[in-house]
N, CA, C and O of each residue as an XYZ file, in Angstrom:
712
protein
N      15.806      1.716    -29.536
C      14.707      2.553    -29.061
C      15.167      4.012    -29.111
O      15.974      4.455    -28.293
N      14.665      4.699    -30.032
C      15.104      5.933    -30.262
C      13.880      7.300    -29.757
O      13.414      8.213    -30.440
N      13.669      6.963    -28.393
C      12.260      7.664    -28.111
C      12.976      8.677    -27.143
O      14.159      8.457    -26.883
N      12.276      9.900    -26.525
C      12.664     10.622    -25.556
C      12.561     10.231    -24.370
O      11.437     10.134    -23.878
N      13.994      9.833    -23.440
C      13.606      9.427    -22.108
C      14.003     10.060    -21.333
O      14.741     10.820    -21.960
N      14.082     10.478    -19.740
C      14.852     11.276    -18.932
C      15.216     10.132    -18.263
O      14.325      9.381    -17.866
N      16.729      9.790    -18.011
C      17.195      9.081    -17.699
C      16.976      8.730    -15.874
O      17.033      7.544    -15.553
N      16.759      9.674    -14.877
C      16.475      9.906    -13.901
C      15.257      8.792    -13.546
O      15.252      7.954    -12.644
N      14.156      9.090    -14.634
C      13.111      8.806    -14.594
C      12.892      7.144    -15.037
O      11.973      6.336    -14.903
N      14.098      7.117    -15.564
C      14.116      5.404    -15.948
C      14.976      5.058    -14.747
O      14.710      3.874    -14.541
N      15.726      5.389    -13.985
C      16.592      4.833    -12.851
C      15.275      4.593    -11.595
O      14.943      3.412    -11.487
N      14.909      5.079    -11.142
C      14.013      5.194    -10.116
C      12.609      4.540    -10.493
O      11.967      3.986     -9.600
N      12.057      4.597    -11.958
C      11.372      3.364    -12.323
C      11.629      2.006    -12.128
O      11.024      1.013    -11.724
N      12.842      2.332    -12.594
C      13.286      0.421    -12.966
C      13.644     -0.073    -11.513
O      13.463     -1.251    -11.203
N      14.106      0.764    -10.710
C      14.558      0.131     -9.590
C      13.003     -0.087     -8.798
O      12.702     -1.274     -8.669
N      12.526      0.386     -8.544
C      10.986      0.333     -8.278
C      10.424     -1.294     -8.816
O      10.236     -2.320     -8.162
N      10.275     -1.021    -10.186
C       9.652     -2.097    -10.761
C      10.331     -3.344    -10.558
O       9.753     -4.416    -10.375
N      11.416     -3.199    -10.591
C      12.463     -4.508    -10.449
C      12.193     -5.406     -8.965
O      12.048     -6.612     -8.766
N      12.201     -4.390     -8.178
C      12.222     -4.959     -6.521
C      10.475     -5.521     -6.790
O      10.239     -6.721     -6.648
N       9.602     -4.778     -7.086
C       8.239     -5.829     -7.240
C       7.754     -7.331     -8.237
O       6.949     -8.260     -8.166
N       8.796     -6.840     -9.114
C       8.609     -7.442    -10.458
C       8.902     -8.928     -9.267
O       8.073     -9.802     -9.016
N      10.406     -8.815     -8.674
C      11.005    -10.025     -8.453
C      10.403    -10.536     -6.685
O      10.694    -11.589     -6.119
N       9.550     -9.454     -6.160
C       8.731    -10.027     -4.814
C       7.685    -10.632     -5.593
O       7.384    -11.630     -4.939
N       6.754    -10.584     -6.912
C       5.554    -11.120     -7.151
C       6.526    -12.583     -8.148
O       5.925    -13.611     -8.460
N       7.843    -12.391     -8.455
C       7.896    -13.903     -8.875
C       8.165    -14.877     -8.012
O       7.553    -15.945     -7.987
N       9.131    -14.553     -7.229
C       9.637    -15.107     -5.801
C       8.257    -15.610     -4.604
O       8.272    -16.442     -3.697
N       7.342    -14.848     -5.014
C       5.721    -14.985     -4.300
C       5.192    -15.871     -4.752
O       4.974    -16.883     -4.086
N       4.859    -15.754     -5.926
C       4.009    -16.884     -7.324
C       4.589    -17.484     -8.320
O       4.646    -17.111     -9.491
N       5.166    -18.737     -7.675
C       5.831    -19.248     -8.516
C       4.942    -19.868     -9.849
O       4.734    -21.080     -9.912
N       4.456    -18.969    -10.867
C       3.146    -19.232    -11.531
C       3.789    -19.065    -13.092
O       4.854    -18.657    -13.556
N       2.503    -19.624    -13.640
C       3.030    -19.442    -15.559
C       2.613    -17.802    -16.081
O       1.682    -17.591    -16.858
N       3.325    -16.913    -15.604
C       3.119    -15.286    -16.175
C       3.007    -15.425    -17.214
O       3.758    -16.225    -17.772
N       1.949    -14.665    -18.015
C       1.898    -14.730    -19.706
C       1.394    -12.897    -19.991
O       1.145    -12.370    -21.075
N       1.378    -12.421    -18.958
C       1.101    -10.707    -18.978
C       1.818    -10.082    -17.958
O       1.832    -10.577    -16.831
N       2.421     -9.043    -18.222
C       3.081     -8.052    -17.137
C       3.260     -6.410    -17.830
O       3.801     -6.113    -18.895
N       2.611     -5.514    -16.832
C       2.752     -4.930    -17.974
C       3.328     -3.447    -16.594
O       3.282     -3.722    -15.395
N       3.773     -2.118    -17.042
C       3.265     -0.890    -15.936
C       2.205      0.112    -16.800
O       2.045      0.671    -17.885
N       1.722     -0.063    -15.714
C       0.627      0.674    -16.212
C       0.603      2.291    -15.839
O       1.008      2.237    -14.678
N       0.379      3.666    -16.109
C       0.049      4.522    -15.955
C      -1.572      5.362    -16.482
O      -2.431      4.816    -17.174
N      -1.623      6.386    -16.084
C      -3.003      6.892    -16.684
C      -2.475      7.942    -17.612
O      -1.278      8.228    -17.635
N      -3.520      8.611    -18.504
C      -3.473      9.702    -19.333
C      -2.812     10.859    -19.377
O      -2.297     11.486    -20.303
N      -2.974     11.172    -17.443
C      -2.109     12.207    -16.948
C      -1.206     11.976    -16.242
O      -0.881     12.743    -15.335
N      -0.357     10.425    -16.603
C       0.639      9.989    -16.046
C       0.919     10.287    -14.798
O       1.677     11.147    -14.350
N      -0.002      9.219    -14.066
C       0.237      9.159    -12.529
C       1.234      8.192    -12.500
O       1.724      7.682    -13.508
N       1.665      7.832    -10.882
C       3.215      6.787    -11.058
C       2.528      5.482    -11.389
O       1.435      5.156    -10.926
N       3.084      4.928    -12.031
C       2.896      3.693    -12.383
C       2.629      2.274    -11.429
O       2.874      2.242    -10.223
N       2.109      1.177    -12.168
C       1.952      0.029    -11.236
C       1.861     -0.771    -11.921
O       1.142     -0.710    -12.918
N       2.583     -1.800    -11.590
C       2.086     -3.074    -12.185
C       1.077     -3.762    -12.408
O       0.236     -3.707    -11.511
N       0.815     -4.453    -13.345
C      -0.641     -5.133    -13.360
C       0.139     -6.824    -14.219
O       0.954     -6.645    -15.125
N      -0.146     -7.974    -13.898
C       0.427     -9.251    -14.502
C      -0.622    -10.175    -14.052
O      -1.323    -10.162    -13.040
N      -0.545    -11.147    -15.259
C      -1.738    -12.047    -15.258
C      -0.669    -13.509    -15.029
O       0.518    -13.438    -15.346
N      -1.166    -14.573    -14.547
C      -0.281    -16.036    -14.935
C      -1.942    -16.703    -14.882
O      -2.989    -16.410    -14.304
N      -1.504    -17.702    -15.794
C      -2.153    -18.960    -16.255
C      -2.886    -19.241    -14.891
O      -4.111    -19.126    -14.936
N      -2.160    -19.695    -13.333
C      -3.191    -20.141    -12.374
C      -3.966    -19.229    -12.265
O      -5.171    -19.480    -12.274
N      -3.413    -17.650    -12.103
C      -4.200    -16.694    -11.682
C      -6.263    -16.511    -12.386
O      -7.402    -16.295    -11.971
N      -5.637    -16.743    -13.403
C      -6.495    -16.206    -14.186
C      -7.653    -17.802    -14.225
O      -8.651    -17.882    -14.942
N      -7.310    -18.579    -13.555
C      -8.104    -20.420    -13.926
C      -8.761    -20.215    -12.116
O      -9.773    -20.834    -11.786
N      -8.095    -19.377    -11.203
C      -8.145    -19.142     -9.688
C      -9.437    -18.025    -10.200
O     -10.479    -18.559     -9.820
N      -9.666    -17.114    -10.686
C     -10.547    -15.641    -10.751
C     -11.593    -16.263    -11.416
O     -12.727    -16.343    -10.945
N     -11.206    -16.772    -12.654
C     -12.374    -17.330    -13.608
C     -13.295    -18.274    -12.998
O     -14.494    -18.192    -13.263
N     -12.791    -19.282    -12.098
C     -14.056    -20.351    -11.400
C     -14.580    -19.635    -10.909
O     -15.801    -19.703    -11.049
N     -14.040    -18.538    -10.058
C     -15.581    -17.972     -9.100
C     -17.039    -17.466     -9.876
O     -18.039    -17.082     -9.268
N     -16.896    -17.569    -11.440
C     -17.562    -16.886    -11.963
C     -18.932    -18.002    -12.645
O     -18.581    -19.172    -12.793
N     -20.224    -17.703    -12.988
C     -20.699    -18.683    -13.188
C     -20.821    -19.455    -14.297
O     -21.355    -20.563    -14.336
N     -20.175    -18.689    -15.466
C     -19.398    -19.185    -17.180
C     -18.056    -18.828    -16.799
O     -17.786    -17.670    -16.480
N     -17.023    -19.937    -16.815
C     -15.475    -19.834    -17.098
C     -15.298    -19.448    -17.937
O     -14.946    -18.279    -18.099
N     -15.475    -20.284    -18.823
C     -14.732    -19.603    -20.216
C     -15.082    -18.084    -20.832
O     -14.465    -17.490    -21.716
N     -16.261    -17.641    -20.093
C     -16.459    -16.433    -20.497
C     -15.616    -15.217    -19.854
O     -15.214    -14.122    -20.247
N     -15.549    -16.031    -18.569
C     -15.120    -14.652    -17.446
C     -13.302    -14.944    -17.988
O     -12.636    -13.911    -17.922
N     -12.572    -16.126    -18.452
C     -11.653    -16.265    -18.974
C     -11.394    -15.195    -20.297
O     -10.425    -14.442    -20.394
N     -12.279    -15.299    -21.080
C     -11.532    -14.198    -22.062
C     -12.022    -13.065    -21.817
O     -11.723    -12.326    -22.755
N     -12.579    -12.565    -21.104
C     -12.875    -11.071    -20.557
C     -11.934    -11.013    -19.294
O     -11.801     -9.794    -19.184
N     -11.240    -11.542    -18.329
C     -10.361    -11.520    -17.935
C      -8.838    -11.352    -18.401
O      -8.022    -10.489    -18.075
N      -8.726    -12.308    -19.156
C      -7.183    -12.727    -19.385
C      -6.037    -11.737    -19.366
O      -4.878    -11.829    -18.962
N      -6.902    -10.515    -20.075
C      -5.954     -9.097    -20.519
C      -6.562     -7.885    -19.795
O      -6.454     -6.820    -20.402
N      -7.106     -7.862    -18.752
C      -7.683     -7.352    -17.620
C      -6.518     -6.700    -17.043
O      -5.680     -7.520    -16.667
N      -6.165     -5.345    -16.832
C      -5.164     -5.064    -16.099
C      -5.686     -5.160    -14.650
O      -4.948     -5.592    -13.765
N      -6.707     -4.839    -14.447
C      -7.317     -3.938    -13.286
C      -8.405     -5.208    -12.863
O      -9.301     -4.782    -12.135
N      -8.487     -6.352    -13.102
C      -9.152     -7.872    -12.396
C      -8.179     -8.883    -12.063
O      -8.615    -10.002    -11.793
N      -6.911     -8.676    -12.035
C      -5.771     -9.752    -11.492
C      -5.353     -9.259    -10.129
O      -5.148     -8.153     -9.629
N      -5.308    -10.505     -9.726
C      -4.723    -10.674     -8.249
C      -3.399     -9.873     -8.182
O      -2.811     -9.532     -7.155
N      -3.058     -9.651     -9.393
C      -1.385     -9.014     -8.892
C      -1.773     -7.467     -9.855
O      -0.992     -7.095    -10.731
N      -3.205     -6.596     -9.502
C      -2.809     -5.388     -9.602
C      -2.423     -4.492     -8.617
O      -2.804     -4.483     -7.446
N      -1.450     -3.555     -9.294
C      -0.480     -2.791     -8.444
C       0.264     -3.502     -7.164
O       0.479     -2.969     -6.076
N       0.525     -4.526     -7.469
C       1.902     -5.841     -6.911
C       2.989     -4.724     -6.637
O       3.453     -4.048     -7.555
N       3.366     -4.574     -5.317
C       4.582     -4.484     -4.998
C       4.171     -2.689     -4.825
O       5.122     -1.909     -4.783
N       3.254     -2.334     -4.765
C       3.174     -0.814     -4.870
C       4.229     -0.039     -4.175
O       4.939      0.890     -4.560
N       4.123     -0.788     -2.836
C       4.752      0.197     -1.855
C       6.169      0.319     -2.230
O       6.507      0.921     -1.211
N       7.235      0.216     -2.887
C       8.147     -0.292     -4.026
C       7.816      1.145     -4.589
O       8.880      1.709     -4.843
N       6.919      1.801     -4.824
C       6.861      2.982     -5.756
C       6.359      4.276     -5.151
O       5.608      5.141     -5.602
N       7.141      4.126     -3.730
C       6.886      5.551     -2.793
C       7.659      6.778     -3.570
O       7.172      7.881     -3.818
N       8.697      6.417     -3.823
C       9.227      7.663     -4.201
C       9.122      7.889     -5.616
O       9.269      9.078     -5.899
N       8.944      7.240     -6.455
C       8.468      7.181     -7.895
C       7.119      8.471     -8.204
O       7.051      9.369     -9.043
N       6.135      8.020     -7.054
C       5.238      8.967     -6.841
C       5.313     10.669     -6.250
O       4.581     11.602     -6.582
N       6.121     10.669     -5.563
C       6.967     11.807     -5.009
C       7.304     12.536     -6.116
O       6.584     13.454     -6.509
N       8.575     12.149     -6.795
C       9.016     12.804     -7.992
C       7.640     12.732     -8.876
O       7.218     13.848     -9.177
N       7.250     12.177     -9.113
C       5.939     12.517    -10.387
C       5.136     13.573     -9.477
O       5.411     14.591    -10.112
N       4.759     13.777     -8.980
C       3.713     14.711     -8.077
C       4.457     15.737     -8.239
O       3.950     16.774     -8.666
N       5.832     15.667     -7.930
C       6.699     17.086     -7.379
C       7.262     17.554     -9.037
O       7.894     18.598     -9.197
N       7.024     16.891     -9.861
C       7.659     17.308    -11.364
C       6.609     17.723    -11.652
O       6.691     18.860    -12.117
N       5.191     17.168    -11.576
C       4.369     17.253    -12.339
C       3.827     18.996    -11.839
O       3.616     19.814    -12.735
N       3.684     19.321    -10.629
C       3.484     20.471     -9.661
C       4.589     21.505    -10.499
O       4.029     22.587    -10.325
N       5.577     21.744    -11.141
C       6.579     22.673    -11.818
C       6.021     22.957    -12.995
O       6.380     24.048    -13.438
N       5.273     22.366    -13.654
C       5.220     22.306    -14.750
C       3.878     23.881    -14.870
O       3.370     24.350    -13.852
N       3.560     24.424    -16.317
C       2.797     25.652    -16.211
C       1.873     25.758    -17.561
O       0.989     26.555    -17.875
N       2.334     24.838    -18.103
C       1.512     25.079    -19.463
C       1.061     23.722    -19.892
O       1.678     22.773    -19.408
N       0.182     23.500    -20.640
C      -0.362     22.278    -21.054
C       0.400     21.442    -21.908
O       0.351     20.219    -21.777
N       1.204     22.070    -22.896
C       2.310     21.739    -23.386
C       3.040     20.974    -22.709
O       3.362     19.854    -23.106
N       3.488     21.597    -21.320
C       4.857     21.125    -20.722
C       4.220     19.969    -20.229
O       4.832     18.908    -20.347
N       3.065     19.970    -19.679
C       2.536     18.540    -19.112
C       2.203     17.674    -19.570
O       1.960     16.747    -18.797
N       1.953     17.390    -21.277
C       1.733     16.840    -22.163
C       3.395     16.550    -22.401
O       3.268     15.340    -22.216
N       4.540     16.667    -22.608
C       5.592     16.347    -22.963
C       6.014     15.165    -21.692
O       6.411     14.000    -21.718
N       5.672     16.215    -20.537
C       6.377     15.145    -19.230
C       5.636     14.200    -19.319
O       6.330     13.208    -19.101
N       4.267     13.806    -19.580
C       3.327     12.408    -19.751
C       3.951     11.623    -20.667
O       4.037     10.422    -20.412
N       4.461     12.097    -21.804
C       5.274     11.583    -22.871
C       6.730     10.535    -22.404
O       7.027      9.356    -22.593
N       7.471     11.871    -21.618
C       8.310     11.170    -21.347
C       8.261      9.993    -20.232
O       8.976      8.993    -20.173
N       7.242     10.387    -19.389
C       6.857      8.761    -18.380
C       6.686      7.765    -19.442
O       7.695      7.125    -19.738
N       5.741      7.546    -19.989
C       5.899      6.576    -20.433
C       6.995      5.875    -21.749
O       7.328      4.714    -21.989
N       7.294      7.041    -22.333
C       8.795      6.395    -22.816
C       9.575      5.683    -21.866
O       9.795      4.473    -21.926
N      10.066      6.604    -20.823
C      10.586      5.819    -19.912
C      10.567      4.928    -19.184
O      11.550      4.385    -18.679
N       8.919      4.532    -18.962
C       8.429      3.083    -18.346
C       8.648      2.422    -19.883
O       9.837      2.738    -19.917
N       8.502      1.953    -20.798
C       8.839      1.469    -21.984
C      10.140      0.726    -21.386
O      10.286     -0.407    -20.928
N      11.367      2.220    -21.639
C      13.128      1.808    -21.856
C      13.061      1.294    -20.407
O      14.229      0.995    -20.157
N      12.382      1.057    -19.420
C      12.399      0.344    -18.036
C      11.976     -1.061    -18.562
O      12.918     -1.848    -18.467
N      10.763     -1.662    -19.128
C      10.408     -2.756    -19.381
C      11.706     -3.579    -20.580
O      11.942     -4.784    -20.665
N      12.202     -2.713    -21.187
C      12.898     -3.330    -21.986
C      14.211     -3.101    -21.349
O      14.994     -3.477    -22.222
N      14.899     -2.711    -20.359
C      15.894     -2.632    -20.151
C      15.576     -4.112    -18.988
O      16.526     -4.883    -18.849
N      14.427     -4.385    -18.318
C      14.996     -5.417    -17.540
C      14.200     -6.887    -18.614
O      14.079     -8.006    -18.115
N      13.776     -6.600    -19.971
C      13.526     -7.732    -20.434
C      14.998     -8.174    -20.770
O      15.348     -9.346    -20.631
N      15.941     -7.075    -21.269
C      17.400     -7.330    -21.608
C      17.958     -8.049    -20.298
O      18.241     -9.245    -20.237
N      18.017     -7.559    -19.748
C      18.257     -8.994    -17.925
C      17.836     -9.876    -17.818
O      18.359    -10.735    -17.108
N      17.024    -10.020    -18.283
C      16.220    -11.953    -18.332
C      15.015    -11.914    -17.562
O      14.501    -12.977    -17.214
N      14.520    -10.850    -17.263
C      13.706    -10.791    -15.783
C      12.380    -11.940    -16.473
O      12.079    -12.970    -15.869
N      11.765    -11.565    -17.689
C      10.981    -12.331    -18.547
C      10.937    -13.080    -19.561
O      10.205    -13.212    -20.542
N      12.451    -13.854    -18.885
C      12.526    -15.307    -19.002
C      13.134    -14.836    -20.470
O      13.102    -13.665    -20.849
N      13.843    -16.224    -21.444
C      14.861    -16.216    -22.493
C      14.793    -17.330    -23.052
O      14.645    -18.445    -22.551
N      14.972    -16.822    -24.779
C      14.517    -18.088    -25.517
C      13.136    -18.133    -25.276
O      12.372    -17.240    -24.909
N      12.856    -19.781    -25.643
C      11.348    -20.111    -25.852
C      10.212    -19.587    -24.723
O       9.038    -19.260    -24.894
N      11.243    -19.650    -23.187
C      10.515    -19.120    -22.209
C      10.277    -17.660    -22.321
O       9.867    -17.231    -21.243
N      10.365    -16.896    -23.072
C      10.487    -15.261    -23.287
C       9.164    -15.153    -24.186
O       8.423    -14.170    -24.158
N       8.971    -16.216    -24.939
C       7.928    -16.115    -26.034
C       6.641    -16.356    -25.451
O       5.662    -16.255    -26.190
N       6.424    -16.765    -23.816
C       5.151    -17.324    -23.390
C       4.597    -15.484    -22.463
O       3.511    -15.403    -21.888
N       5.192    -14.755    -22.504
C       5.074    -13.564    -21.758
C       5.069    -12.495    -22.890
O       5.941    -12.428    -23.757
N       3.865    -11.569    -22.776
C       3.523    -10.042    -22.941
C       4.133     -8.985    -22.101
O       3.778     -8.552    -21.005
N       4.906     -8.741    -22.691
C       5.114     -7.217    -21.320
C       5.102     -5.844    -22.163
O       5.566     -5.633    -23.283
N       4.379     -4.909    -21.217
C       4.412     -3.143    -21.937
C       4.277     -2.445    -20.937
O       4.247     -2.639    -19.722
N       4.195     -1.577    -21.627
C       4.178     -0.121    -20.816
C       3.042      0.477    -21.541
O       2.890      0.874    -22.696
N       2.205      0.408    -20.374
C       0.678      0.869    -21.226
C      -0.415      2.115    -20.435
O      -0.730      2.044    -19.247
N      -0.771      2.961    -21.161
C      -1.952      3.769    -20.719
C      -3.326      3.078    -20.490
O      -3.756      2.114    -21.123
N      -3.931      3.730    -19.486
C      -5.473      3.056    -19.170
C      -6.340      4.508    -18.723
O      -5.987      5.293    -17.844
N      -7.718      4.632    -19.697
C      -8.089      3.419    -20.391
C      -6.999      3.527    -21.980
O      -6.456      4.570    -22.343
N      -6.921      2.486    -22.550
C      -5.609      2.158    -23.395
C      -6.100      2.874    -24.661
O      -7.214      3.252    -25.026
N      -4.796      2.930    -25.236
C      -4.961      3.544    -26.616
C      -4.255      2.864    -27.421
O      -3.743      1.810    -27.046
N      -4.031      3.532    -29.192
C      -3.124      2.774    -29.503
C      -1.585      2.868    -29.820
O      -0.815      2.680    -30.761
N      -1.572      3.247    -28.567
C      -0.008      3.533    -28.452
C       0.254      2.616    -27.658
O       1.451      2.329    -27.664
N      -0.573      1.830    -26.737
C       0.036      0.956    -25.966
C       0.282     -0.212    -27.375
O       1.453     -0.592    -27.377
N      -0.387     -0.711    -28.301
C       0.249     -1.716    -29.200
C       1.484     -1.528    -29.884
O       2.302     -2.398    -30.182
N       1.549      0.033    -30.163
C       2.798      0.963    -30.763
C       4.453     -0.050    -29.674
O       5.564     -0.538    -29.880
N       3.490      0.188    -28.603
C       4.751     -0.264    -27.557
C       5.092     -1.492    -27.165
O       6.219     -1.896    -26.877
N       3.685     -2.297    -27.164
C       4.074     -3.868    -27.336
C       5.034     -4.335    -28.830
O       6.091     -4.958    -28.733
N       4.427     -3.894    -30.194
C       5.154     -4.559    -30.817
C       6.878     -4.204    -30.867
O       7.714     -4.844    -31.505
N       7.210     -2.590    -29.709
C       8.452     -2.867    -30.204
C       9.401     -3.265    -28.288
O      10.473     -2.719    -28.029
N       8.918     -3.944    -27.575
C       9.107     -4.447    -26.594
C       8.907     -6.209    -26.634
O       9.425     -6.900    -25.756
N       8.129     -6.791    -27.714
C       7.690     -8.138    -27.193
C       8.331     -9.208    -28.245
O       7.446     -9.045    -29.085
N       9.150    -10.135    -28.822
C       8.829    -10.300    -30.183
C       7.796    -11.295    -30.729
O       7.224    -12.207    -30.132
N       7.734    -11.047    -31.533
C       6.135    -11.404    -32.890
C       5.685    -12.430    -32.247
O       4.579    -12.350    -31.713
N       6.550    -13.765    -32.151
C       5.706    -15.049    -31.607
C       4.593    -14.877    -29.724
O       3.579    -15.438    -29.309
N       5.549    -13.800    -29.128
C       4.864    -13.655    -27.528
C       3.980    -12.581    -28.355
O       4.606    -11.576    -28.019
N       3.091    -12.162    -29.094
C       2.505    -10.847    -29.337
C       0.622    -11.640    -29.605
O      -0.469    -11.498    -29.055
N       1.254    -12.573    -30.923
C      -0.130    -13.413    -31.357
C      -1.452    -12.790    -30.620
O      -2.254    -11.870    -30.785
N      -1.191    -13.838    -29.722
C      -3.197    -13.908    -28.926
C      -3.196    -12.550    -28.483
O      -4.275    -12.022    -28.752
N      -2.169    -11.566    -27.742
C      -2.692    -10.699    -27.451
C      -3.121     -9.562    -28.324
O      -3.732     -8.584    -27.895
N      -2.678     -9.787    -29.898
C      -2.849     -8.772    -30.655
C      -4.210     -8.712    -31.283
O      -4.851     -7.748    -31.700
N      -4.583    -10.459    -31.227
C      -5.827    -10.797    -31.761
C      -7.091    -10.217    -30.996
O      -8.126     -9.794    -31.510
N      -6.626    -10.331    -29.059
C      -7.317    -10.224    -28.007
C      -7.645     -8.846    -27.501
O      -8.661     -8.322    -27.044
N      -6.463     -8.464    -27.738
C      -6.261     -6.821    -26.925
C      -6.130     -5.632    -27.553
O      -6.590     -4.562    -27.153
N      -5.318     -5.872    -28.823
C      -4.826     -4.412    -28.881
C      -5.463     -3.516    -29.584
O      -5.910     -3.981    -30.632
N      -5.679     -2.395    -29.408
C      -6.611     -1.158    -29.688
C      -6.197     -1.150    -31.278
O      -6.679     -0.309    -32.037
């Protein structure tokens, strides 16, 4: 991964994301097949958003077509039970983004620091896929994970294909990506 990151900004991510990542697995012991952090355009702090197999079979009955509210769900950041999981996990994440973002003076500079959030949520998702956090081997291939803008562009696929490999990508590339 040869992208611009501020290393600061990946320490205090990952530790963030990590402590939620592992309260929502330790919580739901469920079949995850989406996890992603999410930020906005003007890179606010990030949050998790993750889908699992019950979750999404739990949301979809309430609806009065399953299978419909199923594939308009599935890749839903913002309709799963586990959006922004573990937030409070990202008190100070928000701090520094508010207090970096407040220095900044030109549109330029705030356009670069948006840049580098999400590079750095990226080298965060892939630094704890390198830990096993989302599972190894065949179990690695049943999970999506990114680092994605909302509403999405196509840079979030830019970032799945080089975070996920090819076989975990399929349905969501068919399903989701911009």
């Amino acid at each position: 991964m040869n992208l611009e990151i501020d290393e600061y900004l990946v320490e205090i991510i990952q530790s963030a994301t990590e402590k939620a990542l592992l309260k929502l697995f330790e919580e739901h012991n469920e079949s995850f097949y989406y996890c992603s952090l999410i930020t906005t355009g003007e890179g606010l702090c990030p949050i998790i958003s993750a889908w699992s197999k019950e979750a999404l079979e739990r949301v979809a009955n309430e609806s009065d077509d399953v299978e419909e509210a199923k594939y308009y769900l599935k890749w839903s950041y913002s309709e799963t039970p586990y959006f922004a999981y573990g937030e409070e996990f990202f008190e100070d994440v928000k701090n520094v983004f508010i207090d970096r973002m407040n220095k900044l003076k030109t549109a330029e500079e705030r356009q670069r620091e948006v840049q580098l959030r999400i590079n750095s949520m990226e080298k965060v998702m892939h630094n704890l896929d390198a830990k096993g956090m989302f599972g190894q081997g065949e179990q690695r291939l049943n999970i999506v994970i990114n680092a994605e803008f909302m509403p999405p562009d196509y840079t979030n696929t830019e970032r799945a294909l080089r975070l996920n490999p090819q076989e975990a990508l399929k349905e969501w590339l068919e399903e989701a990506a911009e």
